[in-house]
C-alpha positions as a LaTeX table, in Angstrom:
\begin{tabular}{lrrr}
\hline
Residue & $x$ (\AA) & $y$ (\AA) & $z$ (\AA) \\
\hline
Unk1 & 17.09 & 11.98 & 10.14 \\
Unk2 & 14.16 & 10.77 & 7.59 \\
Unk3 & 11.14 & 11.15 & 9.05 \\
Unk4 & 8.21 & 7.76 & 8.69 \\
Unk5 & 6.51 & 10.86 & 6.43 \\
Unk6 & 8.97 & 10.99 & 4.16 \\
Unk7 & 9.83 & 7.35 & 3.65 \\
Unk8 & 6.57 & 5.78 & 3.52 \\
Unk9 & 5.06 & 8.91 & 1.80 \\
Unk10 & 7.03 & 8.31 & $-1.06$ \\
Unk11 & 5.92 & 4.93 & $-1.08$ \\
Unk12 & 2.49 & 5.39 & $-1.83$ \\
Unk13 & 3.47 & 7.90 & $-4.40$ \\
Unk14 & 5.40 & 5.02 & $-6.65$ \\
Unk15 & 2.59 & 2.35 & $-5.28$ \\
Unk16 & 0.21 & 5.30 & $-6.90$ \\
Unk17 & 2.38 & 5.66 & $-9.70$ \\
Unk18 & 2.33 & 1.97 & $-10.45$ \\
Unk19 & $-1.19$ & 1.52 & $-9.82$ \\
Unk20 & $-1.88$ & 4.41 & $-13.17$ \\
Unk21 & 0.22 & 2.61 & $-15.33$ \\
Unk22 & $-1.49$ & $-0.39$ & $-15.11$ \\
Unk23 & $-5.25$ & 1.49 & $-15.48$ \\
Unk24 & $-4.10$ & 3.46 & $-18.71$ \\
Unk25 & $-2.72$ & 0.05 & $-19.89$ \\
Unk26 & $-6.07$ & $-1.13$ & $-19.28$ \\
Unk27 & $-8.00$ & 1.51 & $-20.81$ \\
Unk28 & $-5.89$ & 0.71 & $-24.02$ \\
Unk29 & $-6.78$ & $-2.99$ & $-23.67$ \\
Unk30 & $-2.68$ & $-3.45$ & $-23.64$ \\
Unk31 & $-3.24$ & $-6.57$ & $-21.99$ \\
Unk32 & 0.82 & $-8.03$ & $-21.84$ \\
Unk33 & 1.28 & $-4.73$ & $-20.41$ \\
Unk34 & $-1.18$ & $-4.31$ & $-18.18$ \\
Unk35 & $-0.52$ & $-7.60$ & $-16.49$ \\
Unk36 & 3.38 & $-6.64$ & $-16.10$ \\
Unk37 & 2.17 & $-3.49$ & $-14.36$ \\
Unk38 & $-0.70$ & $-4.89$ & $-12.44$ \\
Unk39 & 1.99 & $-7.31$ & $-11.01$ \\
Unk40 & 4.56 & $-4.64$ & $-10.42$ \\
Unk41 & 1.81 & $-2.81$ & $-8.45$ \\
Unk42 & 0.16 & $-5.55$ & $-7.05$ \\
Unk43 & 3.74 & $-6.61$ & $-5.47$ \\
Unk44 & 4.54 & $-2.64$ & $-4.60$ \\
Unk45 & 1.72 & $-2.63$ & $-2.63$ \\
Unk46 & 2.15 & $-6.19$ & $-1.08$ \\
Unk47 & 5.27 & $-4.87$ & 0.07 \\
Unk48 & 4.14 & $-1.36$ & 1.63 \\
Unk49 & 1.19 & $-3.08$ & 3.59 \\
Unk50 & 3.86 & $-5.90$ & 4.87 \\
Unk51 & 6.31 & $-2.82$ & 6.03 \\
Unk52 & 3.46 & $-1.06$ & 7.54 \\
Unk53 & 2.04 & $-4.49$ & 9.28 \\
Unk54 & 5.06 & $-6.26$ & 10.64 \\
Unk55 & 7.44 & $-3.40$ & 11.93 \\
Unk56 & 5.39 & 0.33 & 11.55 \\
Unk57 & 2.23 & $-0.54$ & 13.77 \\
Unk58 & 3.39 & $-3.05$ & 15.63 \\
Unk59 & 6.18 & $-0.40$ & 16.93 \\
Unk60 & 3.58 & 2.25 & 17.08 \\
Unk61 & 0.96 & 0.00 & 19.36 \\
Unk62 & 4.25 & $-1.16$ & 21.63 \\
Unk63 & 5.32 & 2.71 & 22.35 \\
Unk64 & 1.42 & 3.98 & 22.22 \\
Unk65 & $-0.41$ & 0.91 & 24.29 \\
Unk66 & $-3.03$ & 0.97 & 22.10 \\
Unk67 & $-4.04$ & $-1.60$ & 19.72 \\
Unk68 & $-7.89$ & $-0.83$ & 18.99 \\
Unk69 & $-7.12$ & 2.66 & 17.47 \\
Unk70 & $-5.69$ & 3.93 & 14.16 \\
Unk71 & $-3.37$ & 0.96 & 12.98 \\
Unk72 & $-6.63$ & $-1.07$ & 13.46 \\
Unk73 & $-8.70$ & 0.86 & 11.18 \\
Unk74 & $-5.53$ & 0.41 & 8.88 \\
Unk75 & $-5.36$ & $-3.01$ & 8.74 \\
Unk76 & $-8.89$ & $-3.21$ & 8.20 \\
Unk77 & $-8.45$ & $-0.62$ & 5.25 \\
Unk78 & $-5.72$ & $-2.97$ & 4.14 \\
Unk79 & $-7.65$ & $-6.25$ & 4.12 \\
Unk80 & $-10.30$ & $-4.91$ & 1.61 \\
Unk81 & $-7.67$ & $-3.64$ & $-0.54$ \\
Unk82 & $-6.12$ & $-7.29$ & $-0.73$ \\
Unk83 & $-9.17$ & $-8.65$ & $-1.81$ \\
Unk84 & $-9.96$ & $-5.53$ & $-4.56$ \\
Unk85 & $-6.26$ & $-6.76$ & $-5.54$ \\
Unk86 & $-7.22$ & $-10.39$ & $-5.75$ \\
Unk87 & $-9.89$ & $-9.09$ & $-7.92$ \\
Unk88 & $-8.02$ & $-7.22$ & $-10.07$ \\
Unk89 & $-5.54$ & $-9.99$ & $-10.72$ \\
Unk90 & $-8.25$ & $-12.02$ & $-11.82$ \\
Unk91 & $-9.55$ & $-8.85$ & $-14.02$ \\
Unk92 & $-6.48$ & $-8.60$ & $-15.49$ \\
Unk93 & $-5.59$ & $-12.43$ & $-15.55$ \\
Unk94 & $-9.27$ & $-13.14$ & $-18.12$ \\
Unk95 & $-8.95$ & $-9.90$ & $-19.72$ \\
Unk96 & $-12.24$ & $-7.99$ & $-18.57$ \\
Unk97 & $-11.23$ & $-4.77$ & $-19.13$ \\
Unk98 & $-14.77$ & $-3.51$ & $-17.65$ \\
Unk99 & $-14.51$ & $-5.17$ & $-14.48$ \\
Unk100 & $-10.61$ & $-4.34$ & $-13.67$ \\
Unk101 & $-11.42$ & $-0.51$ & $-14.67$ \\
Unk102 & $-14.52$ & $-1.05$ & $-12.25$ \\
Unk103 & $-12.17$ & $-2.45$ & $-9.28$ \\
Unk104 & $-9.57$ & $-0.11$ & $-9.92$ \\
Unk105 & $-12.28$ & 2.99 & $-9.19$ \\
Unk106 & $-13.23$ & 1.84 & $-6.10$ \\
Unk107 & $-9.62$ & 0.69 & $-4.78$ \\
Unk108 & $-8.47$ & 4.27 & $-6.23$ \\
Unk109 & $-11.06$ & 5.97 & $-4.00$ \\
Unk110 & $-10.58$ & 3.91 & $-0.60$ \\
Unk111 & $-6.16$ & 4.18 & $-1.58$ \\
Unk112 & $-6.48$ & 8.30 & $-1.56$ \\
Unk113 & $-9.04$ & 8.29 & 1.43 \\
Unk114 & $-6.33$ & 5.43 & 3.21 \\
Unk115 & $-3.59$ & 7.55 & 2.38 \\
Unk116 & $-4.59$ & 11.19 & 3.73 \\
Unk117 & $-5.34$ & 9.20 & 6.89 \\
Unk118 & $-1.78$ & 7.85 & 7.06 \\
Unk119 & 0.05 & 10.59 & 5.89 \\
Unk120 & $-1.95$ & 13.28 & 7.95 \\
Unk121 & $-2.50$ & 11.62 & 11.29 \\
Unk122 & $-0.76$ & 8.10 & 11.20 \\
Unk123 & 2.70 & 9.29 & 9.97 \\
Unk124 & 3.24 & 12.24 & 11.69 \\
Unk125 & 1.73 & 10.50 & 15.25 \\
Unk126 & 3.96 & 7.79 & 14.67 \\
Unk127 & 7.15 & 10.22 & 13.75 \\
Unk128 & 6.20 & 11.86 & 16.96 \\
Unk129 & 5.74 & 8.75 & 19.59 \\
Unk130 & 8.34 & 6.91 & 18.00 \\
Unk131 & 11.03 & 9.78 & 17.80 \\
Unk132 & 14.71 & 8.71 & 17.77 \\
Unk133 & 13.83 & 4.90 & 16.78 \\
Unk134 & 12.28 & 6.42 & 13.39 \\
Unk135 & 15.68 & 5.49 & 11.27 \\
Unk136 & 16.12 & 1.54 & 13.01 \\
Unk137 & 12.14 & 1.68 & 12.24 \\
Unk138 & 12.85 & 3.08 & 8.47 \\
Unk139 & 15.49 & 0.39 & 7.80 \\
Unk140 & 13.80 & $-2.50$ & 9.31 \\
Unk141 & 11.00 & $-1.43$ & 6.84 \\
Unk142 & 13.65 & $-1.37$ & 3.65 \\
Unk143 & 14.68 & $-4.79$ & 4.99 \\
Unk144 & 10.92 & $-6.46$ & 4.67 \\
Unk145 & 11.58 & $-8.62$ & 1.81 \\
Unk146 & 9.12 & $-8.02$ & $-1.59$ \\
Unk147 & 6.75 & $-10.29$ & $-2.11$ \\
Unk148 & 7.07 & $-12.96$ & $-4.74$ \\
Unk149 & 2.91 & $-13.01$ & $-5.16$ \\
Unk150 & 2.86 & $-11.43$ & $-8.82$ \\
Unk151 & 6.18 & $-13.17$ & $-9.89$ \\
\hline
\end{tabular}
């Protein structure tokens, strides 16, 4: 049985992975590349806040009766990390490498602080509350379409 741990874990590894590509590309003032990987991230991370928002939490609040406690804190996390994105994609979009590298040190900081959270207390609570519905949960989360924003 794959564990919520495992599956999103992983996630924010390749959202993490995504998200240096596009810096270093960046940094090198690579700007054809750095948009194709900002948009690869940007839409990486679309999708991973859309699994998380429309079948992890809600699930999680439903079994747990409470909706003022950690996925609220989450989605709060999450809505300043859309609009760092939004930033970004204008960053990226005009070419200002110093403002992008700026954004991307402060949405860098609040990702590794979001995701210790998650994976630490979020993850394992919900692999624990949630128990045998964990793999309908997991591919209800794999079915969440990807967002066409960075297309």
């Amino acid at each position: 049985m794959r564990t919520i741990v495992e599956f999103l874990g992983s996630d924010h590894h390749a959202c993490d992975d995504l998200f240096a590509s596009a810096e270093d590309a960046v940094a090198q003032k690579n700007w054809d590349s750095a948009r194709t990987l900002f948009n690869r991230f940007h839409t990486a991370m679309a999708h991973h806040l859309a699994m998380e928002e429309t079948v992890l939490f809600p699930a999680f609040e439903t079994r747990t009766g409470n909706i003022m406690g950690p996925t609220q804190v989450m989605r709060m996390e999450h809505e300043q990390m859309r609009e760092l994105l939004q930033a970004m994609a204008h960053a990226v979009t005009v070419t200002n490498q110093d403002d992008y590298l700026g954004l991307s040190e402060t949405l860098n900081m609040l990702m590794q602080q979001h995701n210790l959270k998650e994976e630490n207390m979020l993850y394992p609570m919900s692999d624990r509350v949630l128990g045998s519905e964990c793999d309908s949960l997991i591919r209800s989360m794999e079915a969440v379409p990807m967002d066409t924003l960075a297309s």
